[in-house]
Every structure is written in C-alpha cells, then in structure tokens.
C-alpha positions in Angstrom: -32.3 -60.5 24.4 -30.3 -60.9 21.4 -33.2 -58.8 19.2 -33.2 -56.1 22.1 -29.7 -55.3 21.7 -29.6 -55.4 18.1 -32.7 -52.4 18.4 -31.2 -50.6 20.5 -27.9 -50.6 18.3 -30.2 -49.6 15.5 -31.7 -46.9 17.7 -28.0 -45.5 18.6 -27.1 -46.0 15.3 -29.4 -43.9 13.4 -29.8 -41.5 16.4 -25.6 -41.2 16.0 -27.0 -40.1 12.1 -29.6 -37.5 13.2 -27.2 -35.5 15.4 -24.9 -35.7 12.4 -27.5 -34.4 10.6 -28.3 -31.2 12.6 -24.6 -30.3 13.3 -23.7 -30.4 9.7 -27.0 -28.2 9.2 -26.1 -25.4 12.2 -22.5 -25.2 11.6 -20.5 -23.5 8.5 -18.7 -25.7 6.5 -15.1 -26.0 6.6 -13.0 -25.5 3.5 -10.3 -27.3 3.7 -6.8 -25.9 3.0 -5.3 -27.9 -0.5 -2.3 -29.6 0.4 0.6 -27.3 -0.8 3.3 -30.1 -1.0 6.6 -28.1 -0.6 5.8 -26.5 -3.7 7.7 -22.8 -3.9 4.4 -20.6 -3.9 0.7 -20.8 -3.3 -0.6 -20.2 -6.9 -3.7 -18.2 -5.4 -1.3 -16.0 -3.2 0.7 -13.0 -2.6 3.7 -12.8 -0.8 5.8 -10.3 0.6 9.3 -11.1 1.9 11.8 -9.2 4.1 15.0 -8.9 3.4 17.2 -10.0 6.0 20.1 -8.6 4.9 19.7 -5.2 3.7 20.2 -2.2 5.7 16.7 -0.4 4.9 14.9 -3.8 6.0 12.6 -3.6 2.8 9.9 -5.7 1.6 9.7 -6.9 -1.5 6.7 -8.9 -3.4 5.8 -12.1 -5.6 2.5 -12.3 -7.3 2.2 -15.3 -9.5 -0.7 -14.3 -11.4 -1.0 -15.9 -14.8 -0.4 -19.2 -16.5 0.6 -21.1 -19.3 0.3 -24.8 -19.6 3.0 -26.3 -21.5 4.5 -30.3 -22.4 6.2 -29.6 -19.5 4.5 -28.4 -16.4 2.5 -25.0 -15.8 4.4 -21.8 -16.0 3.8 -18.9 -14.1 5.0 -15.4 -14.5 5.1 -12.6 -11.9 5.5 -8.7 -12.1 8.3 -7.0 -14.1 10.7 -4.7 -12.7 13.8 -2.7 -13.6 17.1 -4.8 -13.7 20.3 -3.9 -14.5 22.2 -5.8 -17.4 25.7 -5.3 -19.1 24.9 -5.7 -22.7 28.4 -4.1 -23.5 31.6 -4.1 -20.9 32.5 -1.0 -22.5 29.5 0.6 -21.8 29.0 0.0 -18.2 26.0 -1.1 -16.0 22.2 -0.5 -18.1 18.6 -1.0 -16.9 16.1 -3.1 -18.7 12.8 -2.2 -18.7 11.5 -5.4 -19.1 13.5 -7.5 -16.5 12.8 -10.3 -14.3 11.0 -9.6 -10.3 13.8 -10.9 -7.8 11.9 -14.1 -8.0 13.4 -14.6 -12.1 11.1 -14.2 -14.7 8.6 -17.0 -14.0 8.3 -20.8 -12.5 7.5 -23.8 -14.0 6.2 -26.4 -12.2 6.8 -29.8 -13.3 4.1 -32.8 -12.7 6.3 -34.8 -10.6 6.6 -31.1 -7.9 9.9 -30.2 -9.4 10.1 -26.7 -9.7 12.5 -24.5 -12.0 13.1 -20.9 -11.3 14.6 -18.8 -14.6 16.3 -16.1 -15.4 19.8 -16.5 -13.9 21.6 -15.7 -17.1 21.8 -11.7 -17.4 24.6 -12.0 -19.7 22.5 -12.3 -22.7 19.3 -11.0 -23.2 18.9 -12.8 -26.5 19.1 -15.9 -24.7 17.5 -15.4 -21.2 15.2 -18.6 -20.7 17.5 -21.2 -19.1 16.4 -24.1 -16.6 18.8 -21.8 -13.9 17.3 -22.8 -10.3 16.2 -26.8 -9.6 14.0 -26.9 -6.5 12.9 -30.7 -5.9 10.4 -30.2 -3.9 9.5 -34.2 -3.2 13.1 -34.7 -2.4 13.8 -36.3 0.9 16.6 -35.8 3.4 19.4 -37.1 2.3 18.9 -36.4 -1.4 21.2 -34.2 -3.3 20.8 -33.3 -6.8 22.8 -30.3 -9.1 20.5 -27.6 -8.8 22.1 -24.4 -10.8 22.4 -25.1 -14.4 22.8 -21.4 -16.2 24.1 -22.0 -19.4 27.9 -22.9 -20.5 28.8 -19.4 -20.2 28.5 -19.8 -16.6 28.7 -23.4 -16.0 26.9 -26.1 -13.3 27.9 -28.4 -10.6 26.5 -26.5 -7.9 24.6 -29.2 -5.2 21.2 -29.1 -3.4 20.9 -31.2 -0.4 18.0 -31.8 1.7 19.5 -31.7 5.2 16.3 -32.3 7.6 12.7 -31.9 7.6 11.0 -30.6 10.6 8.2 -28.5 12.0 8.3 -24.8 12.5 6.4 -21.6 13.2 6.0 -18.6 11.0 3.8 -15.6 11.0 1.4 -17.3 13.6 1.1 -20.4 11.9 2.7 -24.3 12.7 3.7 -26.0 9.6 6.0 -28.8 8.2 9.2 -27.7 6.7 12.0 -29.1 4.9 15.1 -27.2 4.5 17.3 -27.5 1.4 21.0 -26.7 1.5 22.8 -24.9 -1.6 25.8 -25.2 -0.5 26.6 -21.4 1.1 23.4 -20.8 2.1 19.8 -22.5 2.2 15.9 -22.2 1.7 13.4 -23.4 3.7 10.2 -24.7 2.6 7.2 -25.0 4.4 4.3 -27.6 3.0 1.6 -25.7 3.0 3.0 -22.2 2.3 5.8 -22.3 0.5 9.4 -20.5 0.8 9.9 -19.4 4.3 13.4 -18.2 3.3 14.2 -17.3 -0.1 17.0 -16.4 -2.0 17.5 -13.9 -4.6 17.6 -16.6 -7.2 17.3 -13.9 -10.3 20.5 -12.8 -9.6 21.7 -15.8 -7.6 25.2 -17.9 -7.9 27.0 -19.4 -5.1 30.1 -17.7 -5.1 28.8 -14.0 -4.9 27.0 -11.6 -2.6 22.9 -12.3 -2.7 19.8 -11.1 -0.3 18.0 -13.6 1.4 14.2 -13.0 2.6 12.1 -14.3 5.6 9.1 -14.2 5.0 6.9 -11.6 5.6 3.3 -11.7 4.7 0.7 -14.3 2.5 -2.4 -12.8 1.1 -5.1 -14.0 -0.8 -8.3 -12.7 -1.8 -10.0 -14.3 1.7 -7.0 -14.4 3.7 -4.3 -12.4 5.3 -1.1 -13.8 7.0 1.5 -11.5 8.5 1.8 -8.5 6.5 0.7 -6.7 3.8 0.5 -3.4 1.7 -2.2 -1.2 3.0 -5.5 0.1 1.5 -6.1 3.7 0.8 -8.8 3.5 3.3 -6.2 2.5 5.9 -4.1 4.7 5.2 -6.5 7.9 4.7 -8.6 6.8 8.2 -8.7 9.8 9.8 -11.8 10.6 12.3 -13.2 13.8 13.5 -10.7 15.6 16.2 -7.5 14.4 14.3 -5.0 16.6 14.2 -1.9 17.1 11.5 0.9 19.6 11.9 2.9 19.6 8.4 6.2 21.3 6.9 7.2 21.7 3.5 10.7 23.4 2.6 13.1 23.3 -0.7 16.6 22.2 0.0 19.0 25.9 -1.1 18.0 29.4 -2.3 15.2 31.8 -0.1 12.3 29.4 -0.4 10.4 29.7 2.3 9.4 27.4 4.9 5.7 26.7 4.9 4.0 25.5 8.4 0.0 24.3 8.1 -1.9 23.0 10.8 -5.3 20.5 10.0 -7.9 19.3 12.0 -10.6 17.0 11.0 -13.7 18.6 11.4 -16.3 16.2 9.8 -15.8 12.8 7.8 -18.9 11.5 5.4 -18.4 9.2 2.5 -20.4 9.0 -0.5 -23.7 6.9 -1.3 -21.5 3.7 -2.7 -19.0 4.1 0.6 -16.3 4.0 -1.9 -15.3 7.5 -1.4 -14.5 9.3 1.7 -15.0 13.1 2.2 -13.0 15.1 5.0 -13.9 18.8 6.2 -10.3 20.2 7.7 -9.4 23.4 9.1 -6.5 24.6 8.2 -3.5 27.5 9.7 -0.9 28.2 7.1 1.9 30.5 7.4 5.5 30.7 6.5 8.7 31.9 7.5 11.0 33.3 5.2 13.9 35.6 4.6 13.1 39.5 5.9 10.2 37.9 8.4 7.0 36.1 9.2 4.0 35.8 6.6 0.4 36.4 7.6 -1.5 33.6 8.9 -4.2 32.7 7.0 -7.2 30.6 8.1 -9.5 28.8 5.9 -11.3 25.4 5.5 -11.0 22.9 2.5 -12.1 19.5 1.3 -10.2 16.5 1.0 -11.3 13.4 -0.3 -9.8 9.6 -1.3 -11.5 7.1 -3.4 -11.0 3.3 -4.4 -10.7 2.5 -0.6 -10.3 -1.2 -0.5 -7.3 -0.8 -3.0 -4.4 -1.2 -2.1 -1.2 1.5 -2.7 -0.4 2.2 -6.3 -3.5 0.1 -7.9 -2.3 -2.9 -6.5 1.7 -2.3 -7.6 4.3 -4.6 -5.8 6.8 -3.9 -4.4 9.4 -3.5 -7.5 7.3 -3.5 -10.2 7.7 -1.2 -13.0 5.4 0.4 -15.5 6.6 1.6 -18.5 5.4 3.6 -21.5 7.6 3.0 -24.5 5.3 5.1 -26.4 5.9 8.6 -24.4 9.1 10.1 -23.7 9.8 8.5 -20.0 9.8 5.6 -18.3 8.1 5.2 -14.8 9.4 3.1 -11.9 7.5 2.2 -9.1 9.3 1.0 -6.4 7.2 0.6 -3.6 8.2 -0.8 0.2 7.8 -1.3 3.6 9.7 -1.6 6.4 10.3 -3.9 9.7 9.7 -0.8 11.8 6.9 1.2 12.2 5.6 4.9 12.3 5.0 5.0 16.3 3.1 1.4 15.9 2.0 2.4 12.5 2.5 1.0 9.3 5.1 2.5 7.2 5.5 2.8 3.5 7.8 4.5 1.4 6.8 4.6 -2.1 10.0 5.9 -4.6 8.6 6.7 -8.2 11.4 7.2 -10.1 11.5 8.9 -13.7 13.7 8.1 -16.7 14.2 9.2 -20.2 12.3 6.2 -22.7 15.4 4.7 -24.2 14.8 3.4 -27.9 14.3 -0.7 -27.3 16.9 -2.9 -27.7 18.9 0.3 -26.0 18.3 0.3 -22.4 20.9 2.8 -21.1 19.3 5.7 -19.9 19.4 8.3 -16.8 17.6 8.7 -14.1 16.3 12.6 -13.8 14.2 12.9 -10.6 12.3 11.1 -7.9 9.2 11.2 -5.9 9.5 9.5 -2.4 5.7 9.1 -0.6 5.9 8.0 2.7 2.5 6.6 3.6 1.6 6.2 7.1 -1.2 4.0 8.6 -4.4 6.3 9.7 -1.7 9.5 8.9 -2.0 10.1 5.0 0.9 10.5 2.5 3.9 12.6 3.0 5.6 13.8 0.0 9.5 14.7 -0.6 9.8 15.6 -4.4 13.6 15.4 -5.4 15.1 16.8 -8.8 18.2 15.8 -10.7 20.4 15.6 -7.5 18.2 14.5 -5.0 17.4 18.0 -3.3 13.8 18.5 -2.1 11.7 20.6 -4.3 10.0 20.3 -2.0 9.4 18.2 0.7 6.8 17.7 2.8 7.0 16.2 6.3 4.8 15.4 9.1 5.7 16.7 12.4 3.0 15.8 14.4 -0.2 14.3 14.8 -2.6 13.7 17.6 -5.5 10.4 16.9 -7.8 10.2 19.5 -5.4 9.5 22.9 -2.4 8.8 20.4 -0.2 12.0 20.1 3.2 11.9 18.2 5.8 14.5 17.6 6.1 18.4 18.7 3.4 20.8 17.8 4.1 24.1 16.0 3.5 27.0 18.0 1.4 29.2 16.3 3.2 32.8 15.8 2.4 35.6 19.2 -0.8 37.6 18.5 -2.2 35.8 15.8 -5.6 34.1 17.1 -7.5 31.5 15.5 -11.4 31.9 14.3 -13.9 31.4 17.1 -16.8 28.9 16.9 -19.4 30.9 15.2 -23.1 29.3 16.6 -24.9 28.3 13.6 -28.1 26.4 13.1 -29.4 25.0 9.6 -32.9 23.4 8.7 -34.5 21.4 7.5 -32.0 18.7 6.8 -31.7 17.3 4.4 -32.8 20.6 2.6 -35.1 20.8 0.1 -35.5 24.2 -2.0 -33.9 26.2 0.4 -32.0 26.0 3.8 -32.8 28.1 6.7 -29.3 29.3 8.4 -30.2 30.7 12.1 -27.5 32.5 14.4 -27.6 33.5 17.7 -28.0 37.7 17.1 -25.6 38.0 20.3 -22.3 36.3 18.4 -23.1 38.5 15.5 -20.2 41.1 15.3 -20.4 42.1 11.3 -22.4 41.9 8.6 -22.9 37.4 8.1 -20.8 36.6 4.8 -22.9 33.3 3.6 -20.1 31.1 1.2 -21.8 27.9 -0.4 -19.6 25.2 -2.1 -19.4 22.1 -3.7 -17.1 19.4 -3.1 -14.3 20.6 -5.4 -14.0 23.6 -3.5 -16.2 25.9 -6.3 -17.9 28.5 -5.1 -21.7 28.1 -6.1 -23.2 31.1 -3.8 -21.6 34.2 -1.9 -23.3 37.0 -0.6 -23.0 39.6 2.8 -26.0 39.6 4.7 -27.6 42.2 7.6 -27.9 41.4 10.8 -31.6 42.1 10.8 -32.1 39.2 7.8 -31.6 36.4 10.0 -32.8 33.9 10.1 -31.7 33.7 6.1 -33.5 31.7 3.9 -31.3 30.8 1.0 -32.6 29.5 -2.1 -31.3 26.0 -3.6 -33.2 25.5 -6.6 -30.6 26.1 -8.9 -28.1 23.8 -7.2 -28.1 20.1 -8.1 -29.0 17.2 -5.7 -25.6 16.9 -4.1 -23.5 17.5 -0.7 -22.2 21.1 -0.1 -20.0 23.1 2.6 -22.2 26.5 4.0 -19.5 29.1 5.5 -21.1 31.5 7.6 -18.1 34.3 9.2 -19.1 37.4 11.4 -16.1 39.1 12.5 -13.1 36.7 13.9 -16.6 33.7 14.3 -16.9 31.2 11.7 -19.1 28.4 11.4 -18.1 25.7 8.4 -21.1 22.9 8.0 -22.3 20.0 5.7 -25.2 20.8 3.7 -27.0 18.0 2.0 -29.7 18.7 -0.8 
C-alpha cells in the first residue's frame, strides 16, 4: 500500500513537472519590473511632469540619459536649458546658455539610495556644484534629516521628514508611496516609478515661490505611461476625405488676409514607410484693402518624414540648443498642455531666437519667436512673431473635418466662384512601364486636354495641350526615372489629379 502511494506521488509529481514544462513553452515570458526602491527616477525613463501651479498648465520633461561613475555613487545628467542668473546686481536679470533643466544640473545616486539633486546655488556660476537637495530615499517614517545644504552664502537647516508611507494610484497604475515633507511643501515618491510630485528643486528654497509637478507621463523605449510628446506620424495622420480650412494674417499695415481650403485627396508613403506622401487640393484667395482676390485652384504635394520621431528630434520640453559658433542662439521650448484640441493632443512649440553673447557674457536680447502649435491628426500651425510679438504672420486653423469629427466654422467660399469638376480619367497599365495610356470619357471633354506630369517636389517634368481626337494619349516615360509622379489632366472647369507610379 505504502509503495502504491509513494508511485502515485511520483506519478503526480513529475506529471505536476510536464505541465510546467509545456506552459512555460506556450506562454511568453514575463520580464519582470526591477525594483525601483523610492529612488527619484527610473534611469531607463522619460518623464514628463505637469505643473500644478502655473496658469498655462505646461509640461515639462526629465531625461536622465548619461552617466558617470564616481567614488561616490553614479551621476546622471539631463538636458540643458536656458536659466536666468544675476552675475552682477547692477546689471539685472541674464540668461545662461548652459544652465541646469528644472530638475538641477544632474543626480547622484549614492550606494546606500541616497540621492542628491544639484544646482541650487545660481549665485555663482564659478561655483555651481553643491550637494543642494538630500532625498533619502530608504528613510522611514518618522525619520527627519537636513536636506537643503546650498553653500554658506545661503545657508542650511532646512528639515525633511518622512510623514507616512502608503499606497496610491497614478496614471493607471497602483504603487507604494512614501511621502517626504520639506517643511512648506512635500514630494511624493512612488517605489517603483519615482517622483509622483516634484518640486522645482533647481531653483528651490523654502521660503520663496516654486512650481510643483504631478506627474504626467513615463516613457521608455517599450513602454508608455500617461502622456507623452507625439510623433510626426501622429501628428501628420491625415487620411483621404480630410478636410483643413486655414488663415494666415500679419498683425498692422494692408497685408492681406489669406483664406486656403485643403482636402486630402490621396495618402501613399514611400518603400521604407518612413515617409508619408499627401495629394491636397487646395482653394486660396484673399481679402484685402480695395476688394477680393481671384480664387485660384490648384493641387500640391505634401510630405513628412522620420515618423516614429518624436517633435523637435526628440527635444524636451525646455531644452536648448545653442550654437556659440554662429551669431544666435536657439531656444526650444517645447510643451503641452492639460487640455486638448477638441480631444486632441496639443502642443505648442516656442522657438525663440537670441543674439550669441560672447561666453562668460550671457546678457543678451531676445529678437523674435516662432510659436508651432501641433495638433494630434491636424498638422502644425504656425504664428511667426518679430521683435514685439506681432504676427508676421500667423497661421491658424479654423476648421477641420476627420472622418465624422468636424471642428470649427467653414469658410464660405466667395459668390460665383465654382470649384473644378471631377474630370473622368482612366490610366494604364499600372504600374506603368514605358509609357502610360491616359483615357477620358470624349463626352466630359470641353477643351483641348492640358496633360501636366510631376514629380514629388512639385517640378514639372512634362506639359503639353492635346486634341480631342488624340485620346486615348499614350505618353512616353522613358526619359523619366523609376519613381512616383502626379498626372494633371484639365479640360475646361474638369480636372482630374492622379498617382502615377513607374
């Protein structure tokens, strides 16, 4: 009895192994998350943060994204971005070039999980790398250490206290959190994730106005939590049928209001899908002072590439560039805001133009602007602005229509003005070879065929007026490289606009 229970053990036992076995075999494996351990940042991540207490509701961004290892712990460095410092009190407030993100200038992390935040002391650029922010992240509640230690010029004594640890949810997500007190205000840290609130601790001291930032978004390169800036391809999605009505005006003077109207007409993307190509009609005409323009009707080509980037080659929110070899320095400034664009995502993007100043000077004048307003599946909207922030020009959308989405008011296209009519066209073979056969109905034929052939750039590679009694045309494409081309066939008020491939 005894041996028959011990088999039959075995038997479950290694049967318990087989089914093991298979599972593991017919399921993907889990990767399992590393334990974060109330450190500040995930160092694989992104993260965007919205401030709380700012009017315009931006988002800014924190991208750890190098290291050093030093005696003392692992330092890592985010983004620059333009900061203002008073190098003289005579000369007022300057901009550095070269200054710290909102974050400081970088993190060192400590092997026992303390973590230091610098670049507190803007008094002396000579001297700017002070321990300034103490985050013990293995601190338990209860414990209190002084946290803010900036240099004698401005003195410590400032506590941190760990008031409770608890569980929370953020962005979708249940974690652990502890939260840390600083005396007027406080930070929460989740384990795995890292600030849930934040501080700005570059410019941070406890007796003066600071932002604080919930966060936002978390993005790695096979994750997305919350939020994040947009791709290209996002924001450039358009499909055939969309509609775009568009203004563009200059603030003062008789400039003249332009109005255009677009509608997708065919979307194609190149071999390595990297590249997207839109066919748009298009109905410009403009009002200005002593009357109404003539409307002009055409087609054109638009086209976007590096679609999986996202805005500004992968620019945060803040970051600057600068040339100190040219005679300007760039600012990017990108955000994005709590709202949306009718339930799209909404960018602004300011790029803001200095004169170079002549390192260590960093007082310098800003001389104009460029505001882009990128809107999810809507494109970019421009509003150019010079010396005193006037447009010259700006662009706006008014309205689009996506499908069963419409936003906005359409322009009413000026009394008596008609747009072309469909024009029946047939082309074969495709894909053409040495020449392309173009067919029309000899009924819809009012005038003389004008055949246009062009490339991609919008160069005109073939144009010629043809009779009635040559159709079908056979028009010859052995000069032309292997490529894509737009045929425009017109006959009276008809047109016809179609992708020719060779």
């Amino acid at each position: 009895m005894k041996r028959a229970r011990l088999h039959f053990s075995l038997f479950i036992f290694r049967f318990s192994i087989f089914i093991l076995i298979v599972l593991q075999s017919n399921c993907p494996p889990v990767i399992a998350q590393q334990p974060h351990n109330y450190q500040l940042f995930r160092q694989d991540a992104t993260y965007y943060y919205h401030q709380s207490d700012e009017w315009d509701g931006a988002v800014v961004g924190i991208r750890l994204d190098s290291a050093v290892e030093t005696p003392a712990g692992t330092e890592w460095f985010s983004h620059h971005s333009i900061q203002d410092v008073n190098t003289d009190p005579f000369a007022g407030w300057c901009y550095h070039p070269n200054g710290p993100s909102w974050m400081g200038y970088k993190l060192l992390v400590k092997p026992n999980g303390d973590n230091l935040i610098y670049g507190i002391n803007k008094d002396d650029l000579a001297n700017i790398f002070f321990d300034t922010i103490l985050i013990k992240t293995n601190a338990t509640p209860g414990d209190s250490w002084e946290y803010l230690h900036a240099g004698s010029n401005i003195g410590s004594g400032a506590l941190a206290t760990v008031t409770r640890m608890d569980t929370m949810t953020f962005l979708g997500i249940t974690d652990s959190i502890k939260v840390i007190d600083l005396g007027g205000d406080s930070i929460i840290l989740s384990k795995d994730h890292g600030l849930v609130r934040a501080l700005n601790f570059r410019d941070y001291f406890p007796d003066s106005f600071y932002s604080s930032y919930e966060l936002a978004g978390i993005s790695t390169s096979d994750s997305i939590i919350g939020r994040r800036l947009l791709t290209y391809g996002e924001i450039y999605n358009y499909e055939i049928g969309d509609v775009f009505h568009r203004s563009t005006y200059v603030e003062g003077g008789s400039y003249p209001t332009v109005y255009d109207t677009y509608e997708v007409l065919d979307k194609y993307f190149s071999p390595g899908q990297d590249t997207v190509f839109y066919q748009m009609s298009r109905i410009e005409w403009w009002f200005y002072i002593g009357g109404l323009s003539e409307i002009h009707f055409d087609t054109l080509i638009e086209s976007y590439y590096d679609l999986d980037n996202i805005l500004y080659d992968g620019k945060l929110p803040t970051e600057t560039i600068w040339f100190p070899d040219s005679s300007f320095i760039y600012s990017y400034e990108l955000y994005y805001y709590a709202e949306t664009f009718n339930g799209r995502m909404l960018y602004y993007g300011p790029f803001e133009i200095f004169p170079s100043p002549v390192y260590p000077d960093t007082c310098f004048d800003m001389m104009g602007t460029d505001f882009t307003s990128y809107i999810e599946g809507c494109g970019s909207y421009i509003h150019l602005y010079g010396d005193y922030h006037n447009c010259m020009p700006c662009q706006m959308l008014d309205y689009f229509k996506k499908g069963d989405e419409e936003w906005g008011t359409p322009f009413t296209i000026p009394t008596g003005i008609r747009e072309f009519q469909s024009l029946p066209v047939k082309i074969y073979p495709v894909p053409a070879g040495d020449y392309v056969m173009i067919e029309i109905d000899p009924l819809e034929i009012n005038d003389n065929p004008h055949i246009t052939l062009t490339d991609l750039s919008g160069r005109i590679v073939d144009e010629r007026n043809v009779s009635p009694d040559q159709i079908p045309y056979r028009l010859d494409l052995r000069a032309m490289e292997n490529g894509i081309y737009i045929l425009t066939v017109a006959s009276g008020k008809k047109l016809a606009v179609m992708k020719v491939v060779h």
